[in-house]
N, C-alpha and C positions, 0 to 999 in steps of 0.2 A: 455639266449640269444635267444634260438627261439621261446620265450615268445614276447620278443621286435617285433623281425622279424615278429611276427603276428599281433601285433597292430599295428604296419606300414602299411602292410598289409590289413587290416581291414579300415584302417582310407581313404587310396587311394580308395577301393574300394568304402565308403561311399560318398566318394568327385564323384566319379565319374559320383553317382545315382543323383547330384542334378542338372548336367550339362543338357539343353539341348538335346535332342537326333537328331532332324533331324532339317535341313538346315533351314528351315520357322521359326523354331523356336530360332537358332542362330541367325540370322537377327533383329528376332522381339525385341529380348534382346538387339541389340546392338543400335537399332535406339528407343528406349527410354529414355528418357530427365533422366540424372540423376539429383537427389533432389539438392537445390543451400543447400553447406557446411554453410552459414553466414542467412537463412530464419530467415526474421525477423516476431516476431507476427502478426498479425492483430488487435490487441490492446496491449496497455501499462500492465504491471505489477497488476493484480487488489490490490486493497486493501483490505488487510483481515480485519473483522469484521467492515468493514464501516457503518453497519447497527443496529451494537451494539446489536445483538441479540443471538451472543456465548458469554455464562458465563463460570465462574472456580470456584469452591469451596474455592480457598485460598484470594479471593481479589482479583485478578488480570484480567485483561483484553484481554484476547487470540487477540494474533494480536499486540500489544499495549506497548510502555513503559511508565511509569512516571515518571517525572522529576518535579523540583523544584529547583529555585537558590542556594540554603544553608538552612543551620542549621537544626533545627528538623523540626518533619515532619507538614506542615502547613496546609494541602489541602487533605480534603477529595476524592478523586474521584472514582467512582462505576459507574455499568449499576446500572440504573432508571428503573424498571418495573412500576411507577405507571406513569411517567410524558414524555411518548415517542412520536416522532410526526407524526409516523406511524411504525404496529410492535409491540413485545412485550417489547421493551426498547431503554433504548435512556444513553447518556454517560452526567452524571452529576460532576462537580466540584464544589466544595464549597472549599474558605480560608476558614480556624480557627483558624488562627495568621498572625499577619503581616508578610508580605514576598514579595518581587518584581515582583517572578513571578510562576504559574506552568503551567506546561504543561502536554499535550496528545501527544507523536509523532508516528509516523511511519516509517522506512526506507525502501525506493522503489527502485529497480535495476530498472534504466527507463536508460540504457545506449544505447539503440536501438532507444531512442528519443531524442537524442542528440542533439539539434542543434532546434529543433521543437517545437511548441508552446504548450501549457496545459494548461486546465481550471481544477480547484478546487475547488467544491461548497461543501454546505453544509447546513442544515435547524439550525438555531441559535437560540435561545431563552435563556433572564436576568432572575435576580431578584437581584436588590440592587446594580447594578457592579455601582464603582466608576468610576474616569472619566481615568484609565488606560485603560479599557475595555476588551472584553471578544472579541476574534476573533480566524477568521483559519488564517493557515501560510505556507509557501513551503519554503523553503529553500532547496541551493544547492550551491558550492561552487561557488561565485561569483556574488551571486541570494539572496535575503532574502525581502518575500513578506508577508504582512496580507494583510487581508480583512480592511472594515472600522470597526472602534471601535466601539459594541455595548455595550451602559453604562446603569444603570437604569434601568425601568422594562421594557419589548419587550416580545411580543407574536413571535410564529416562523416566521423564515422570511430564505428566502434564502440569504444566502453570497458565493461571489465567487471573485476569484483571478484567472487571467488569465498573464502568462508569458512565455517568450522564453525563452527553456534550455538553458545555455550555451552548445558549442561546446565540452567540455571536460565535462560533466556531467556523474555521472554514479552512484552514488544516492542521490535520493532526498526525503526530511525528510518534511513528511507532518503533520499536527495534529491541534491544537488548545489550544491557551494560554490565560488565566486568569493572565491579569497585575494592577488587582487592588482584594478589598475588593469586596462581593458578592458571587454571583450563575450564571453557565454559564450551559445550556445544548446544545448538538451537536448531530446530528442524519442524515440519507443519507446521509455520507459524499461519494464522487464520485470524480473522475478524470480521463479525457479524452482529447487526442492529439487534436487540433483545425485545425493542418493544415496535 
């Protein structure tokens, strides 16, 4: 018991030392702005490894998921250390069997931009895309945007998609899909609030 009664004891007097001591200094404490509880960033959510320059020893893409509509696995896709368009890699896909579609995506808490507009660019470059094409994409519930379809062979070029979040948004799935046969690389990929 008069173990307790001394950590009581101890914890008061500690509280006491962090108070304040003299009048100017009460004052000054109390007439500064406390911080807003809801500070929104100064920029959106960034995107991890938009520049495609973190690898992982198992295959996989830090940052990044893979998808694919069904069946076995149809779509090679890897960082490119020899074919990047600035940096030491760039994000390549290639089909190796029919399939409708594969993608790259990413999921962005952008719930603090709700309501606000966003650009999504990104430097694109073919080889061989049929005429489904090879583009970036944003999607968000109520939202579902590419780029124009790059088909056939194309040196880098920038692409971009610019739209208004919906008001109830609170994430949004960025990346780029391969909706035919071919080779699609992506690299800078970037996004930023417009308004």
């Amino acid at each position: 018991m008069k173990i307790l009664f001394a950590l009581i004891a101890a914890g008061l007097l500690l509280g006491c030392n962090n108070n304040p001591t003299d009048a100017g200094e009460k004052a000054s404490a109390r007439s500064r702005p406390k911080p807003a509880a809801s500070a929104r960033p100064a920029t959106p959510t960034q995107i991890v490894n938009g520049d495609f320059e973190q690898t992982a020893g198992d295959g996989s893409i830090p940052g990044w998921s893979q998808t694919q509509h069904a069946g076995p696995k149809s779509y090679d896709m890897r960082i490119d250390p020899e074919g990047a368009y600035q940096g030491k890699g760039s994000f390549h896909m290639t089909r190796t069997r029919e399939q409708v579609y594969g993608a790259l995506t990413q999921d962005l808490d952008l719930s603090a931009y709700a309501g606000k507009t966003v650009e999504l660019s990104a430097m694109l470059k073919t080889r061989g895309v049929g005429p489904g094409g090879w583009m970036i994409m944003l999607n968000a519930p109520g939202l579902a945007k590419n780029s124009a379809q790059m088909t056939g062979d194309t040196d880098w070029q920038r692409q971009s998609i610019s739209a208004r979040l919906p008001a109830n948004a609170r994430h949004v799935v960025v990346g780029a899909t391969l909706n035919d046969a071919g080779e699609g690389w992506m690299d800078d990929l970037q996004l930023k609030v417009v308004d």
